[in-house]
DSSP file (Angstrom, degrees, kcal/mol; ACC not computed):
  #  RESIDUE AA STRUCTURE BP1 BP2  ACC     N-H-->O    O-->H-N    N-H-->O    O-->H-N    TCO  KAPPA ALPHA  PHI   PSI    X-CA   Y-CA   Z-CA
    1    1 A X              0   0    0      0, 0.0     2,-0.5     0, 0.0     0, 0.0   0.000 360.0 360.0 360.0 136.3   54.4   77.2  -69.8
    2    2 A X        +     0   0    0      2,-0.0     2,-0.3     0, 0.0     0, 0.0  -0.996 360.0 177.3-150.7 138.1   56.2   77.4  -66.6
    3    3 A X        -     0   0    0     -2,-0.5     2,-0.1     2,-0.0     5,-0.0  -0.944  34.1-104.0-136.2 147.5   59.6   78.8  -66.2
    4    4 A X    >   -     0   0    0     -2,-0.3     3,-0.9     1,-0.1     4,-0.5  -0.330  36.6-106.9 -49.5 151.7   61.6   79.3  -63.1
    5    5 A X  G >  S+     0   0    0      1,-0.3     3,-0.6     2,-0.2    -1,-0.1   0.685 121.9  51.5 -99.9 -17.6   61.9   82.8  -61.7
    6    6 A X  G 3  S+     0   0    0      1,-0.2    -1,-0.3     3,-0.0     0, 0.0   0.643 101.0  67.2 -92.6  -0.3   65.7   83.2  -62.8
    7    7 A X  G <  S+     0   0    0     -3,-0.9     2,-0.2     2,-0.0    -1,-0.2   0.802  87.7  81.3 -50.5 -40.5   64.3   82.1  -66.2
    8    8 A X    <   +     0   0    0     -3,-0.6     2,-0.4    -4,-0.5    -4,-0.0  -0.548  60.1 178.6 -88.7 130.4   62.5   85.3  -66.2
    9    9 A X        -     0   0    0     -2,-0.2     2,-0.4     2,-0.0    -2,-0.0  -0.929  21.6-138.9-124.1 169.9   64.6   88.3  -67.3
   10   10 A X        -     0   0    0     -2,-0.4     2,-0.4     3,-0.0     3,-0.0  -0.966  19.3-166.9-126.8 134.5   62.9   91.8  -67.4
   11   11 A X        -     0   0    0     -2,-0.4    65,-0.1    65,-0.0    63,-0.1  -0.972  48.4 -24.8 -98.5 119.5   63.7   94.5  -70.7
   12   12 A X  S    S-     0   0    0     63,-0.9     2,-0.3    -2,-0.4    63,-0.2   0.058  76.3 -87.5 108.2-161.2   62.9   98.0  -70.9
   13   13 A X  E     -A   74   0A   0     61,-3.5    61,-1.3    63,-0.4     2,-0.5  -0.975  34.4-162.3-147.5 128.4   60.2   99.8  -69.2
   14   14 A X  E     -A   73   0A   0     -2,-0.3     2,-0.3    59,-0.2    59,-0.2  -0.926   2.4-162.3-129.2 135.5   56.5  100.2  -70.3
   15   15 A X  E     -A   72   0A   0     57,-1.7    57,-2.1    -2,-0.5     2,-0.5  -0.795   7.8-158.3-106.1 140.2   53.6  102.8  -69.2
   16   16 A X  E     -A   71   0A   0     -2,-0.3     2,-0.5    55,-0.2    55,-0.2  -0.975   3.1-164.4-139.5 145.1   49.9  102.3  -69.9
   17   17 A X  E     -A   70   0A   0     53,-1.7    53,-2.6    -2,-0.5     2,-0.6  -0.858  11.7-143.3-119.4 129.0   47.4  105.1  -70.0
   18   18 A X  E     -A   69   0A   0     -2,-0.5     2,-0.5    51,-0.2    51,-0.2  -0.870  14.0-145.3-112.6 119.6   43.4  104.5  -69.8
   19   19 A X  E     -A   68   0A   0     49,-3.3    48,-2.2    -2,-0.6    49,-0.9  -0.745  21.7-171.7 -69.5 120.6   41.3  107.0  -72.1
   20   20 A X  E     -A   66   0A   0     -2,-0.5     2,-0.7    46,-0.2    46,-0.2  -0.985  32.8-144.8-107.7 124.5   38.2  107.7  -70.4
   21   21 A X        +     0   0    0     44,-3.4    10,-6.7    -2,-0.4     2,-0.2  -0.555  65.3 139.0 -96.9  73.7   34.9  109.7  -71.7
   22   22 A X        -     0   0    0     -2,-0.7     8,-0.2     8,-0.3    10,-0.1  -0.516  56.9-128.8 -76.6  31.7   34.6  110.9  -68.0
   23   23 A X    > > -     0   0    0     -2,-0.2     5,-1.4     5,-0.1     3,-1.3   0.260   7.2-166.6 -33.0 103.2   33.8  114.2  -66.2
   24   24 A X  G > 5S+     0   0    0      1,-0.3     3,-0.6     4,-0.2    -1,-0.1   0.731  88.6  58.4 -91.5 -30.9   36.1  115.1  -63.8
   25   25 A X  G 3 5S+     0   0    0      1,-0.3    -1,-0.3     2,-0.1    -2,-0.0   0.295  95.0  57.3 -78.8  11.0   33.6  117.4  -62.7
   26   26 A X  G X 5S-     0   0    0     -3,-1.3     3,-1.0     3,-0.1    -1,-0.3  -0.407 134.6 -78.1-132.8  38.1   30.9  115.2  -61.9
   27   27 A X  T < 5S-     0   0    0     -3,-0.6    -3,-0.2     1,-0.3    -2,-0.1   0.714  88.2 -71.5  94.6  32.3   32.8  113.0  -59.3
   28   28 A X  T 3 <S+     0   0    0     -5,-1.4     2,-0.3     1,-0.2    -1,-0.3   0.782  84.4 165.4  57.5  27.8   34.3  111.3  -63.3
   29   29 A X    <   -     0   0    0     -3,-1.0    -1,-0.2    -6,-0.5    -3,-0.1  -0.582  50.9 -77.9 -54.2 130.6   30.7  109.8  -63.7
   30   30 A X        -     0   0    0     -2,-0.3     2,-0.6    -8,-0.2    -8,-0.3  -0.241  45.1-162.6 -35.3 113.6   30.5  108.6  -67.7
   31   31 A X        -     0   0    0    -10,-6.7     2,-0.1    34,-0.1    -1,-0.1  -0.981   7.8-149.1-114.8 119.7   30.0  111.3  -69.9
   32   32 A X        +     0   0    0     -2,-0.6     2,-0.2   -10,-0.1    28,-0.2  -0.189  31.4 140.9 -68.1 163.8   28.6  110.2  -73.6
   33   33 A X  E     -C   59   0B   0     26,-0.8    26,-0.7    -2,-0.1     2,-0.3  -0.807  51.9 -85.2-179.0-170.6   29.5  112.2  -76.6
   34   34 A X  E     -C   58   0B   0     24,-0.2     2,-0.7    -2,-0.2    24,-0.2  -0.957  36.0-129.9-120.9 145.0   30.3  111.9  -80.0
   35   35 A X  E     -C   57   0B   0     22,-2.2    21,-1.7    -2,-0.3    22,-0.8  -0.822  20.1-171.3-108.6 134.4   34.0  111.5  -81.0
   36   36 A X        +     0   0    0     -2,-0.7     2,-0.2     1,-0.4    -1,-0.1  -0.060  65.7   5.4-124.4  10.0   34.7  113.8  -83.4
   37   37 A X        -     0   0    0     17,-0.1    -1,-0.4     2,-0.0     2,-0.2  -0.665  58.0-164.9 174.8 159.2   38.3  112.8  -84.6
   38   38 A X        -     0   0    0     14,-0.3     2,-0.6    -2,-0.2    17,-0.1  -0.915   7.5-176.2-152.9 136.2   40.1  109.7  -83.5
   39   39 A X        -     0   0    0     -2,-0.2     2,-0.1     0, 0.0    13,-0.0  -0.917  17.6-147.4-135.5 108.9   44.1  109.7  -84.4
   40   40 A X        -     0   0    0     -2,-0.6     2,-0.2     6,-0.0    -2,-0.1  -0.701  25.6-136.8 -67.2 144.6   46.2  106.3  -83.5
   41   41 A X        -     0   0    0      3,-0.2     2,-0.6    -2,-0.1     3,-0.4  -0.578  22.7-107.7 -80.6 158.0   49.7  107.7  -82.6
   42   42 A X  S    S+     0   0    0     -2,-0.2     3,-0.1     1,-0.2    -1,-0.0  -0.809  90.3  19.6 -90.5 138.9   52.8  105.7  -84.1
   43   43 A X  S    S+     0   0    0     -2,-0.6     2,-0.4     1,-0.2    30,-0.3   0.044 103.7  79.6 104.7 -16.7   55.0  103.6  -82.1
   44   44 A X  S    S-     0   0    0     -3,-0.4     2,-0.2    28,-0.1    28,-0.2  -0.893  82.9-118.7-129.5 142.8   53.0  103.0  -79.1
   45   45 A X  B     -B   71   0A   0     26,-1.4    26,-0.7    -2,-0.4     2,-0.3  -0.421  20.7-138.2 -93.1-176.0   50.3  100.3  -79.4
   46   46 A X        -     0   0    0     24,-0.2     2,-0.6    -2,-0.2    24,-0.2  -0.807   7.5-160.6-131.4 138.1   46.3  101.1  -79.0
   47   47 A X        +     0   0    0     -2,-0.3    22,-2.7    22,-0.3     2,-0.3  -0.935  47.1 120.8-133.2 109.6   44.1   98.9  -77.2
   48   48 A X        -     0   0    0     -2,-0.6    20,-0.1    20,-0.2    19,-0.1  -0.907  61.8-137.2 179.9 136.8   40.2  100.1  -78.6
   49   49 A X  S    S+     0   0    0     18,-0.5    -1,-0.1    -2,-0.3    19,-0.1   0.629  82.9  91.1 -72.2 -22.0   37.0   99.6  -80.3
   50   50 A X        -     0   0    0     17,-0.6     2,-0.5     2,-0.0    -2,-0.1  -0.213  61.0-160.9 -66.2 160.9   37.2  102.5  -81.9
   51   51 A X    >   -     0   0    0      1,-0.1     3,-3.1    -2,-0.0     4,-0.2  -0.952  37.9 -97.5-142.8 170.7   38.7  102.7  -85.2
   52   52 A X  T 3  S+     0   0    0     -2,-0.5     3,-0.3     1,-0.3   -14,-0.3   0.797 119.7  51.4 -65.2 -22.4   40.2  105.8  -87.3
   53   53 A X  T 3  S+     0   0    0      1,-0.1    -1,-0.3   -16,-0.1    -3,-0.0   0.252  76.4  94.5 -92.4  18.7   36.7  106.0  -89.0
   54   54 A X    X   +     0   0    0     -3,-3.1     3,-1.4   -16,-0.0     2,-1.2   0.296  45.1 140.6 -90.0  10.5   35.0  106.0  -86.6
   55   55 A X  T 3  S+     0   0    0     -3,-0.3   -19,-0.2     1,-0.2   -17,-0.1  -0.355  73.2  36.1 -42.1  77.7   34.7  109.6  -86.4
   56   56 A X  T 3  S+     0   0    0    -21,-1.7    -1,-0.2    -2,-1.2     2,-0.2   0.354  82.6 149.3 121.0  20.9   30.8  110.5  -85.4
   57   57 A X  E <   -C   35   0B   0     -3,-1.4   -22,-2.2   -22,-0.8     2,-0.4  -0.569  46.4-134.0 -77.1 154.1   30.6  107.2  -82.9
   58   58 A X  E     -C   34   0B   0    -24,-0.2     2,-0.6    -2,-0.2   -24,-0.2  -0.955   8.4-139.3 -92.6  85.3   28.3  107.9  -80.1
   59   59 A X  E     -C   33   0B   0    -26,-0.7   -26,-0.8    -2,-0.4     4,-0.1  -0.539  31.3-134.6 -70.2 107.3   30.0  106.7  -76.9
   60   60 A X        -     0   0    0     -2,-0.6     3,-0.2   -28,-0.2   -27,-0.0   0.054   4.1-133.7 -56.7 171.1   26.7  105.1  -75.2
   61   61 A X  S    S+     0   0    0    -29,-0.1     2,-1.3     1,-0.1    -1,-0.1   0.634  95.0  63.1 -51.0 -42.5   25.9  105.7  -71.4
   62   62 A X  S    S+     0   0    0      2,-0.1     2,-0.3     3,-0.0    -1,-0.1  -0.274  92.9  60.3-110.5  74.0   25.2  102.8  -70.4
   63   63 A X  S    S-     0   0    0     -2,-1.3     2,-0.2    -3,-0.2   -33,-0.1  -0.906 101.2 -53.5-165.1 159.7   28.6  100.7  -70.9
   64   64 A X        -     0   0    0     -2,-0.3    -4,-0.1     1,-0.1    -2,-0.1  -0.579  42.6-132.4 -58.3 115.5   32.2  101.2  -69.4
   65   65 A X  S    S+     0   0    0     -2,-0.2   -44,-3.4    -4,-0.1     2,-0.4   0.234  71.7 120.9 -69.6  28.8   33.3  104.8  -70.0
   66   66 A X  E     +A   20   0A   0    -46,-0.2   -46,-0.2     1,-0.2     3,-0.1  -0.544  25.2 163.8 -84.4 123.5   37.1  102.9  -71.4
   67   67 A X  E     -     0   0A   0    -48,-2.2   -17,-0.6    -2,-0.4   -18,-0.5   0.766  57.4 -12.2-124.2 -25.5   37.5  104.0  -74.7
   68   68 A X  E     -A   19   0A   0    -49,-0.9   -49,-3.3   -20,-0.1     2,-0.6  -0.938  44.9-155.6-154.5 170.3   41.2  103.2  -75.0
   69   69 A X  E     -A   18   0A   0    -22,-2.7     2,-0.7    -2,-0.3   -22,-0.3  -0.939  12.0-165.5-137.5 127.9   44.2  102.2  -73.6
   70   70 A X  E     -A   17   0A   0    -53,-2.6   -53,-1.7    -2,-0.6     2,-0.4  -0.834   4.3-172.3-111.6 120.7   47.7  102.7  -74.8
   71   71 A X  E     -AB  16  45A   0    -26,-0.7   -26,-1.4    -2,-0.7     2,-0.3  -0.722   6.6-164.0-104.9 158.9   51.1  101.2  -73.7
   72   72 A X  E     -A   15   0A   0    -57,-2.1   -57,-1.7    -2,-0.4     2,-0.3  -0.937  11.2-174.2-142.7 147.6   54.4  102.4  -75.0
   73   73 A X  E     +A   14   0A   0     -2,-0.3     2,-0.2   -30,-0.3   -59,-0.2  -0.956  11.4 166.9-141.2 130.6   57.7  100.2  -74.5
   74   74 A X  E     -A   13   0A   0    -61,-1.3   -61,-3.5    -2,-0.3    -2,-0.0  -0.963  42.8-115.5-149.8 178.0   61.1  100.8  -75.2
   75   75 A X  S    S+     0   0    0     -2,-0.2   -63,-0.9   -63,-0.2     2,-0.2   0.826  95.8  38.5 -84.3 -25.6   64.2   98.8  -74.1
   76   76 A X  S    S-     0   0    0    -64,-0.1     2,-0.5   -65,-0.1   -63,-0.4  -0.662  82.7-112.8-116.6 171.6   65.7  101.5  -72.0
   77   77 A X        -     0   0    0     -2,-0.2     2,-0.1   -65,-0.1   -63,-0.0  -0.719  36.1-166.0 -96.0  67.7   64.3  104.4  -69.5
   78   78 A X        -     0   0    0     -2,-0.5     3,-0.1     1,-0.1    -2,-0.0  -0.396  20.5-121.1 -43.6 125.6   65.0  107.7  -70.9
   79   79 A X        -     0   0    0     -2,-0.1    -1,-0.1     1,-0.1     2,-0.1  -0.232  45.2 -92.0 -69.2 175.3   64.8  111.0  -69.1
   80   80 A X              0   0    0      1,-0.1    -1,-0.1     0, 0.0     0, 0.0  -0.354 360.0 360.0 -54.3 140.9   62.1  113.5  -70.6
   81   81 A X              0   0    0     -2,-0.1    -1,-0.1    -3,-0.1    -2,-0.1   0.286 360.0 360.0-119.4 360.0   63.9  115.9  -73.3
């Protein structure tokens, strides 16, 4: 598909946030676990291998410590209430 650049119009505003099983204190080197609850929020979509029963997964070592990523969109920029 190829559109011209005034083709393109831009909506809203969207944030994405990367879940990490990190250490912040060990210079954010992978830290494994077990994930012990896992709760999708509503409204904002989920990007994951995990799933909501997956409660008692073992997040390996030896794999990319991304365990999910979420974006939220809305058409406008609200302040914070």
């Amino acid at each position: 598909m190829r559109l011209a650049q005034k083709e393109v119009s831009f909506t809203g505003h969207a944030i994405e946030c990367r879940v990490n099983a990190e250490d912040p204190d060990d210079d954010f080197r992978a830290s494994p676990g077990t994930i012990t609850a896992f709760v999708r929020p509503e409204g904002v979509r989920v990007d994951s291998h995990i799933y909501d029963t997956d409660a008692g997964y073992v997040v390996p070592p030896w794999y990319d410590s991304l365990i999910a990523k979420l974006i939220a969109h809305d058409r406008t920029e609200k302040p914070p209430s």
